[in-house]
C-alpha positions in Angstrom: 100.3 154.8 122.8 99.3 151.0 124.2 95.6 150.2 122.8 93.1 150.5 126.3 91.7 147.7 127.5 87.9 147.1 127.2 85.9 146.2 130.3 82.7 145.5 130.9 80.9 144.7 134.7 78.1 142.6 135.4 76.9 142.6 138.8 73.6 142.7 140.4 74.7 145.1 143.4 74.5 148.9 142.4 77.8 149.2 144.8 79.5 146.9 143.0 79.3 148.4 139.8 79.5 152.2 140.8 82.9 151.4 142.8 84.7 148.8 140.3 83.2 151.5 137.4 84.7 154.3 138.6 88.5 152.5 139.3 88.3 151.4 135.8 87.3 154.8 134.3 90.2 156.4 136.5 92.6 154.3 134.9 94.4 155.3 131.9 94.9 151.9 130.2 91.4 151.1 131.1 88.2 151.8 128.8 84.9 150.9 130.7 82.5 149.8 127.8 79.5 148.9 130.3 78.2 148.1 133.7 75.3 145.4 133.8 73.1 144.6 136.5 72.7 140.9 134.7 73.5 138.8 132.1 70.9 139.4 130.2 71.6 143.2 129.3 75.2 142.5 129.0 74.6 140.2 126.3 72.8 143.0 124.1 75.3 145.2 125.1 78.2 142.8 123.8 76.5 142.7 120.2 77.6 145.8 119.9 80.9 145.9 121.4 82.5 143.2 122.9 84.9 143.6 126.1 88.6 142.7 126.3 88.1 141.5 130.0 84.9 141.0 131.6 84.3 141.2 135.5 81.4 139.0 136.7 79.0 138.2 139.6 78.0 134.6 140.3 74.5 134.8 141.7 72.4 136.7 140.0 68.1 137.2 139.4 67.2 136.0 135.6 70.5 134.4 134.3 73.4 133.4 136.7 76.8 133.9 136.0 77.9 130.4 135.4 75.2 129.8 133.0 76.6 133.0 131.5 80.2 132.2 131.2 79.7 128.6 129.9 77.6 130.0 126.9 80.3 132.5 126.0 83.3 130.1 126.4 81.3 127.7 124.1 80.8 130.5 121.6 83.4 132.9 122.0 86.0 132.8 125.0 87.6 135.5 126.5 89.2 136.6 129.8 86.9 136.6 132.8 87.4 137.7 136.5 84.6 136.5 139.1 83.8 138.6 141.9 81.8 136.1 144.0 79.8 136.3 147.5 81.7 134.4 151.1 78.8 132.1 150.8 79.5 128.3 150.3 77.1 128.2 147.6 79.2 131.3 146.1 82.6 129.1 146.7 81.1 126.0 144.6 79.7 128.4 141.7 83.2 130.4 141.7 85.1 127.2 141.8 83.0 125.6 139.0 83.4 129.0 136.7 87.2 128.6 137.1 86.5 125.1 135.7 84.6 126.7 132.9 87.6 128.9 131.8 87.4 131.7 134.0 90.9 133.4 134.9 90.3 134.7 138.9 88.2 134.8 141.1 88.1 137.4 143.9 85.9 137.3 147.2 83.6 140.8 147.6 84.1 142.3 151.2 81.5 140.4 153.8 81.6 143.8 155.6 81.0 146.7 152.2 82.4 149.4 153.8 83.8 152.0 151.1 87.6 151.0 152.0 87.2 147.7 151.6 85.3 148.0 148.1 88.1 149.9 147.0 91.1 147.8 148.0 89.6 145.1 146.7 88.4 147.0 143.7 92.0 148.2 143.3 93.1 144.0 143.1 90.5 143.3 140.2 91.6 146.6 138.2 95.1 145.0 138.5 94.6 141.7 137.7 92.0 142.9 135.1 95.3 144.2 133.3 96.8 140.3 133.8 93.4 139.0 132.4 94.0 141.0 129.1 97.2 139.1 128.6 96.0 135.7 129.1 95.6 133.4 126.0 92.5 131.5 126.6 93.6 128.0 125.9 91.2 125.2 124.3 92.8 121.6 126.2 92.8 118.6 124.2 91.3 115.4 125.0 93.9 113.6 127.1 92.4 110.7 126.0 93.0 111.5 121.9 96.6 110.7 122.1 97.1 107.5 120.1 99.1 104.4 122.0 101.4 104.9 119.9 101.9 108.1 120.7 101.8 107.1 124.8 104.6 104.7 124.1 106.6 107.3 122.2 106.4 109.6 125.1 106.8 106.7 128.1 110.6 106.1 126.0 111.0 109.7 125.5 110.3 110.2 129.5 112.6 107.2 130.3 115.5 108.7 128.9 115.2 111.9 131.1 113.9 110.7 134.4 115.6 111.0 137.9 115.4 107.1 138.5 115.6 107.7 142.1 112.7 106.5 143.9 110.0 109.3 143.9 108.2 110.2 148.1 106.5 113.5 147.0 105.6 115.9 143.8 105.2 119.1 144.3 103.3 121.6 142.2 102.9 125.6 142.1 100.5 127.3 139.6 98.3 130.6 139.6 96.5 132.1 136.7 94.9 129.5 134.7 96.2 126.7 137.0 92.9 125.7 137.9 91.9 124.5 134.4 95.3 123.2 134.3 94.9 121.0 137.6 91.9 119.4 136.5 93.0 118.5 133.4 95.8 116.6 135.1 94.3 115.3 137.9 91.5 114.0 136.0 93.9 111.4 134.2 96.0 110.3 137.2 95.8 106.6 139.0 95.1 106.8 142.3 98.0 105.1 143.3 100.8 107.7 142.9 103.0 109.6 145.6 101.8 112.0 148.1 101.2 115.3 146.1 101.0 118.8 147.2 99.8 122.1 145.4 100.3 125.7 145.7 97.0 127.4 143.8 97.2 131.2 143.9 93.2 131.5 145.2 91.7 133.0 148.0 91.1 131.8 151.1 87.3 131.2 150.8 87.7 128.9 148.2 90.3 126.6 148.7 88.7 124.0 150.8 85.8 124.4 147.6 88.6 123.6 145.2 89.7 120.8 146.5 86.3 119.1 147.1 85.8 119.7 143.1 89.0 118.1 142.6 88.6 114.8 144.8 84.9 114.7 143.0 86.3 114.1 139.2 90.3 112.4 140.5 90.6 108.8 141.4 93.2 110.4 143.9 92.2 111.8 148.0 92.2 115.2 147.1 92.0 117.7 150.1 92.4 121.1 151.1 95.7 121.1 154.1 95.7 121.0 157.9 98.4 121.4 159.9 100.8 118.3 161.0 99.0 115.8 158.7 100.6 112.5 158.3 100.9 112.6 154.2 100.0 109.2 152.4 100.1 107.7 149.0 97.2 108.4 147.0 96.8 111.8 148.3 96.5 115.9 147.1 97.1 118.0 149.8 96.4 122.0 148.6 97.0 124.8 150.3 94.9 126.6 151.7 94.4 130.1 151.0 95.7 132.9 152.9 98.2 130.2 154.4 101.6 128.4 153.6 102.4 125.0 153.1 105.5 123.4 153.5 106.4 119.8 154.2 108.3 118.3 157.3 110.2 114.8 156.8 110.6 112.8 160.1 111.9 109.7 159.7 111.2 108.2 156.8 107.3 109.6 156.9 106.7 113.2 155.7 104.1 115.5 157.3 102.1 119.1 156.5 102.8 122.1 157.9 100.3 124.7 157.4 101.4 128.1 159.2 100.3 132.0 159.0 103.3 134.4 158.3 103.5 137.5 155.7 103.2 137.1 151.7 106.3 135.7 149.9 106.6 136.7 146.4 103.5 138.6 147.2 101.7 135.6 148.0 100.0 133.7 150.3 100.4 130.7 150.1 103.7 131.1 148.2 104.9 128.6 145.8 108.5 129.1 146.6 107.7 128.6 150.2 106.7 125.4 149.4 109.1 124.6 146.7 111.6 126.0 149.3 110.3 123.4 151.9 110.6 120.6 149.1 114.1 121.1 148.2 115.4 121.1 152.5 113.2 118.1 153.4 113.4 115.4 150.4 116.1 116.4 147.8 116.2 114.4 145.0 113.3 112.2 146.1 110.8 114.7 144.9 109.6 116.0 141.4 108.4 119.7 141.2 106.5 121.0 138.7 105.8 124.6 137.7 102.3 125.6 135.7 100.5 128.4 134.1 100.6 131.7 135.8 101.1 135.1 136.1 104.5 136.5 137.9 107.5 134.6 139.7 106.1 133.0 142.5 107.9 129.5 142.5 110.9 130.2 140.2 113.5 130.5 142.8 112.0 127.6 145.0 112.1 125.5 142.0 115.6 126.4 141.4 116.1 125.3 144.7 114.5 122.2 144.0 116.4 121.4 141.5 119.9 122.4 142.7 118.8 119.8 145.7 118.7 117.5 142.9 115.0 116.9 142.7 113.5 116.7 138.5 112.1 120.0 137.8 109.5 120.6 135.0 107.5 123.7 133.8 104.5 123.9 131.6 105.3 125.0 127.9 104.0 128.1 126.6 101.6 126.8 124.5 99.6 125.3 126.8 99.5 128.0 128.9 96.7 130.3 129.7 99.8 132.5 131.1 103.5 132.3 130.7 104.8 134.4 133.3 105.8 132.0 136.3 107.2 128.7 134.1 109.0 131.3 131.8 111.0 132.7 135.0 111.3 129.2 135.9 113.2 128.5 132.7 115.0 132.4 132.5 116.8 130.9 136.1 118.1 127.4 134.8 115.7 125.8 137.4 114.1 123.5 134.9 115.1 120.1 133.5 112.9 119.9 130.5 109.7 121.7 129.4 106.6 119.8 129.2 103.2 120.9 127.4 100.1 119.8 130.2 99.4 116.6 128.3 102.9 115.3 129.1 103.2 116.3 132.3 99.6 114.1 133.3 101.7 111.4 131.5 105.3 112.0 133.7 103.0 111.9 136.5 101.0 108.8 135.7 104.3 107.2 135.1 105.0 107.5 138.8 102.2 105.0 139.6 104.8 102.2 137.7 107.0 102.9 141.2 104.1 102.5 144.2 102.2 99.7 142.6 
């Protein structure tokens, strides 16, 4: 019989906890070890038994969330799920806990009625069961490789590379992708082509994302509207609960930013995008396939790459997940397998061809 998973809730709202409790206690491979109304009594209770998966609010009275998840992925990390407010204060917390390490985040109902606790209950007891699998990754300093060591890889990367002049990257990443975006985007020159990102996240928080991101990049980093004319320099991500494909006309390339249903069960879809990539640009694209959970973005990449764009995925090692790069791979839609320090270098690379 498969070891249960341990999980404990903190949440200030009685609702909360009573609804989420009882899911995880109806759930055979779930053990629910404790439900806390704050941080504070969760941290006695974790002295004595600590949880597999923990499922946290943001704002809370006496110690808030964040401050709570940054001491215990200083001291001793583990898989975390946020269940945050609609509020933009609650989008900027949630966004800086992903940052922090956290896995997911997940927006509680605005109206609480008991069907809409559940269903969304019934999303964190599933991704709860994700969460357990996810290997909580400490990033190295992009900054310790040695020069000799940058060179290495620049001659390594030479030997592989698509010479064909670059117009667009693409990049599609879920759990863990977060953490793994920042990390990148932190080390990339601000004159690089137009880049667009698929991030599995919900839609209230999309548009916080990317205000994080254009904060600590030298690059334009912003969340997507429709028919935008896409320049150097710039991050367009998705936004949530909505696709994003790219148009070319001409020799320019615009955003398109439509509704439709869930593709791969998601929305935005990667492969919609990758999809979009693959029609429009060919081999003047790179697309690159990070950390996450599932397949979303396998079969667009394989698109991609059959188009004769350079494909990439994110090695398992420096994944928090290894579920949509190792599809990636499993389908022969990946030119070479890069761990997340390399791919900020493949990427900075491009700034050699628009300076």
């Amino acid at each position: 019989m498969t070891e249960r998973i341990n999980v404990m809730l903190v949440d200030d709202s009685a609702v909360i906890r009573q609804t989420l409790g009882q899911l995880v206690t109806a759930d055979p491979e779930l053990t629910l070890i404790g439900a806390h109304s704050n941080p504070i009594f969760a941290m006695r209770a974790m002295e004595q038994q600590w949880p597999d998966v923990l499922v946290l609010d943001i704002e809370m009275p006496g110690m808030d969330g964040l401050t709570f998840l940054r001491s215990l992925m200083r001291s001793r990390p583990l898989p975390v799920i946020i269940c945050s407010s609609l509020t933009l204060a609650g989008a900027r917390s949630s966004v800086e806990a992903l940052g922090a390490g956290a896995v997911e985040i997940f927006a509680k109902p605005v109206m609480s009625s008991k069907d809409d606790l559940l269903r969304v209950g019934r999303d964190i007891v599933r991704s709860v069961k994700n969460a357990a699998r996810a290997k909580m990754v400490k990033q190295q300093s992009f900054s310790s490789l040695s020069h000799a060591a940058q060179r290495q890889l620049f001659a390594k990367t030479l030997l592989h590379e698509n010479h064909q002049s670059i117009s667009l990257v693409a990049l599609g990443t879920s759990t863990g992708g977060t953490q793994a975006l920042e990390f990148v985007l932190r080390q990339l020159p601000a004159t690089l082509p137009p880049i667009v990102i698929v991030q599995h996240m919900p839609a209230a928080f999309t548009r916080a994302f990317a205000e994080r991101m254009d904060h600590i990049s030298a690059l334009n980093v912003v969340e997507a509207k429709h028919h935008e004319l896409m320049q150097p320099g710039h991050v367009y991500i998705a936004p949530g609960g909505l696709h994003l494909q790219v148009e070319k006309h001409g020799q320019e390339l615009y955003t398109v930013v439509q509704d439709g249903p869930a593709v791969s069960r998601h929305k935005p879809s990667v492969n919609v995008l990758f999809n979009s990539v693959a029609r429009e640009l060919g081999a003047a694209a790179q697309g690159y396939i990070l950390t996450g959970m599932g397949d979303d973005g396998a079969r667009g990449l394989l698109e991609m790459h059959q188009a004769g764009a350079t494909t990439y995925a994110q090695d398992e090692a420096s994944c928090v997940v290894f579920g949509m790069p190792k599809e990636a791979i499993r389908l022969g839609a990946v030119h070479q397998v890069l761990s997340l320090q390399d791919i900020a270098h493949k990427l900075a690379m491009l700034s050699h061809q628009t300076s």
